[in-house]
C-alpha positions, 0 to 999 in steps of 0.5 A, a space after each residue: 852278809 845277808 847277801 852272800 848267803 842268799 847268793 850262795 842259797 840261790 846259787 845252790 838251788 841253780 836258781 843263778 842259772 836264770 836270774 840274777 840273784 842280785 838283781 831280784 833282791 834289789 827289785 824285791 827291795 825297791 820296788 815295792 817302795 816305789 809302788 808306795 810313793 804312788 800318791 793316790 794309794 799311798 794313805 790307804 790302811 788296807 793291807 798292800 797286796 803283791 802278786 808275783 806271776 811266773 812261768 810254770 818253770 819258775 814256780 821255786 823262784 816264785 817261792 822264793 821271792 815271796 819270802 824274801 818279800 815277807 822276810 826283808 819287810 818282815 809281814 808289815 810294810 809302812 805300817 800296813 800288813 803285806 800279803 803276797 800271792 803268786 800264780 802261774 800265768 795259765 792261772 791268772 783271773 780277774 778275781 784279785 785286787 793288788 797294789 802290785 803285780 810283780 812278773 818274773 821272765 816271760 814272754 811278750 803273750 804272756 805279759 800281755 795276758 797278764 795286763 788284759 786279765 789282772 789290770 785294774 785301775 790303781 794297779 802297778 805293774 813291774 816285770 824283771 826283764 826290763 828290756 821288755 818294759 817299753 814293748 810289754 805295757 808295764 809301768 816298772 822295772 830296774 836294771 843295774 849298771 853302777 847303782 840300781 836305775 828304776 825305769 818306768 814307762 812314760 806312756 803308761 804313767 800318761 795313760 794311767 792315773 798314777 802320781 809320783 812324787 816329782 823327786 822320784 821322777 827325776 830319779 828315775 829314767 823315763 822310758 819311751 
């Protein structure tokens, strides 16, 4: 019930046109899961920070995708609290520390920008478009086909020093 109201929410707002309203909400929903099994920030009490990027053009959707997030985990998240932040790409610094940085559509420039401005060590990243996740350098998406498939990018998770549980990965399909 919840998800055809928030269909015909979105729909109404025009936000449909450009996303795909079931798409988002099962990312909003899995992906911050995902990000938890990460083993090396998985016991830490600090509160779990997301930061949702977009385009200027984006800026209701960015909206929101963060209350759906504050909503659907209901301001706590395993425990710990959840903050959720958003900026525009033309906006981004160093200056923020986050468990994840959760990019709605954009280009490769500015995906990029994204990674060589706000990536620290520790930080996942997760993009919406997931025909980008190989060329953009990010380590997570979803796509849908008859259930939801988490993607992670192979050469990012060698090149970084994240750790899943081995049953996640064998879920997941590696992308090279």
């Amino acid at each position: 019930m919840r998800t055809i109201i928030l269909t015909f929410l979105l729909s109404a707002v025009g936000w449909c046109a450009s996303y795909d309203p079931f798409l988002l909400n099962t990312q909003l929903s899995l992906l911050p899961k995902i990000a938890m099994l990460e083993k090396n920030g998985a016991n830490s009490k600090s509160p779990f920070r997301i930061l949702i990027t977009y385009d200027r053009s984006d800026e209701h959707t960015a909206l929101l995708c963060s209350q759906i997030l504050i909503r659907k985990f209901n301001g706590r998240f395993n425990s710990r609290s959840l903050t959720v932040n958003r900026l525009p790409f033309d906006k981004l610094d160093a200056s923020g520390s986050y468990h994840l940085i959760y990019a709605l559509k954009a280009e490769l420039p500015q995906l990029k920008k994204l990674l060589h401005t706000a990536n620290t060590a520790g930080t996942m990243t997760a993009l919406y478009d997931s025909d980008k996740l190989r060329e953009s350098g990010f380590l997570l998406s979803t796509h849908m086909e008859r259930t939801p498939v988490i993607l992670i990018n192979a050469k990012v998770l060698r090149g970084e020093q994240f750790s899943f549980p081995d049953n996640l990965l064998e879920m997941a399909r590696l992308v090279e």
